[in-house]
C-alpha positions as CSV (number, residue, x, y, z in Angstrom):
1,X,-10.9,14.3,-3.6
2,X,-7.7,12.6,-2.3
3,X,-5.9,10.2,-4.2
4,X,-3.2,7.4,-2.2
5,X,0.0,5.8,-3.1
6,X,0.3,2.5,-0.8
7,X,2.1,-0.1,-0.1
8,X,1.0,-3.4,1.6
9,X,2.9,-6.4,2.7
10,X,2.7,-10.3,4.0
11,X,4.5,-12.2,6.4
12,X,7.5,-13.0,3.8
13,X,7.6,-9.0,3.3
14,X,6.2,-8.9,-0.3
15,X,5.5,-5.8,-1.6
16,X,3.0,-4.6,-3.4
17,X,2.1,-0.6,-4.4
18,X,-0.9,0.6,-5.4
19,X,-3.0,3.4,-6.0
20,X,-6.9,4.4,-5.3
21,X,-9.1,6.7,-4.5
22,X,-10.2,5.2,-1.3
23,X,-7.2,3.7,0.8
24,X,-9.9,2.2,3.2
25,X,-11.8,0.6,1.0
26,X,-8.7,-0.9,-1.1
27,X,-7.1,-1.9,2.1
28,X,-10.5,-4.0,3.2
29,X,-10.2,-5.5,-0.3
30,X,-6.9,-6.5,-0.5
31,X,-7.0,-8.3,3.3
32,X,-10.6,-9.9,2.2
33,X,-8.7,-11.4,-1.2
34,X,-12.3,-9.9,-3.2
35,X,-10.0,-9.8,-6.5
36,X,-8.0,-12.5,-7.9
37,X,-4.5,-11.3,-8.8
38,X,-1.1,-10.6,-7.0
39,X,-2.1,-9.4,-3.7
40,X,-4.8,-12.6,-3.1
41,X,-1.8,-15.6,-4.5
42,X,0.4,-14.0,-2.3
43,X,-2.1,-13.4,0.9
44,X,-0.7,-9.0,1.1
45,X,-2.6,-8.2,4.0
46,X,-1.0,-5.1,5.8
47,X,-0.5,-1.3,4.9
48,X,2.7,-0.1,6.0
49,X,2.8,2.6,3.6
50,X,1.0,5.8,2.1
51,X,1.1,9.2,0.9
52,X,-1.9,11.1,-0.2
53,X,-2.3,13.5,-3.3
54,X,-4.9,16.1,-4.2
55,X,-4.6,14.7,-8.1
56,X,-5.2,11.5,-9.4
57,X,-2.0,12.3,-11.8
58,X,0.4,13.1,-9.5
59,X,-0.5,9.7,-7.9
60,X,-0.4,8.0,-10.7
61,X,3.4,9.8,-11.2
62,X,4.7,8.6,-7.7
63,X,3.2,5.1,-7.8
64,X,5.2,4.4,-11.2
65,X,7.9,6.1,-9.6
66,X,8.1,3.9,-6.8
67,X,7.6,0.6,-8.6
68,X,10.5,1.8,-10.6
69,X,12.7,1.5,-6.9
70,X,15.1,-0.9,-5.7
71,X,14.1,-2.9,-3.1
72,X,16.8,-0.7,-1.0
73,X,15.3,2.7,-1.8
74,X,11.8,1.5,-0.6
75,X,12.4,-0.1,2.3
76,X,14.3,3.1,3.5
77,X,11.2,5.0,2.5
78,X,9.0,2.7,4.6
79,X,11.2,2.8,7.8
80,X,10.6,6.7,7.7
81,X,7.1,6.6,8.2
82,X,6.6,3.5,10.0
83,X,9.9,2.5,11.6
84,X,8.1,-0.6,13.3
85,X,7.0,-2.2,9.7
86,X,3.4,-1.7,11.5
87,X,0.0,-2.5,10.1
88,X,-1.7,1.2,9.4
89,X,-4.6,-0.2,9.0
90,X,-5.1,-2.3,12.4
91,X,-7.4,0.5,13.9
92,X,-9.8,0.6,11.1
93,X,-12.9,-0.4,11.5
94,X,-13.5,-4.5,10.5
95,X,-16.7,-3.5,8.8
């Protein structure tokens, strides 16, 4: 089983990190606003960030790592993998 760290976004550049088991499906439920909470007040609707681990600790590890950034250190992070700030999800099915 594979295990994300992800960040999403909004139009003001919010970030939020997060961790699941199903990137996909988390994704779909954070644009769809299915849970009340952070992501839904503040309308986080795009991935522009993940890395994938083969153990739900190690996961768990990096995402408390990265919450534990500046604001600095993760937007450098970010630029590496998706220079354009794009949404990683755009491709994936609407379903």
């Amino acid at each position: 089983m594979s295990y994300y760290v992800y960040m999403m976004t909004n139009k003001h550049q919010t970030l939020y990190t997060g961790v699941t088991n199903d990137l996909e499906r988390r994704v779909y439920e954070h644009k769809n606003k299915l849970f009340k909470g952070f992501t839904e007040k503040y309308n986080i609707d795009r991935l522009i960030y993940y890395e994938v681990f083969h153990e739900i600790t190690d996961a768990i590890a990096r995402e408390k790592q990265l919450k534990g950034w500046t604001r600095k250190k993760k937007d450098d992070l970010i630029f590496k993998m998706n220079p354009e700030s794009k949404d990683l999800s755009e491709e994936w099915s609407k379903g």
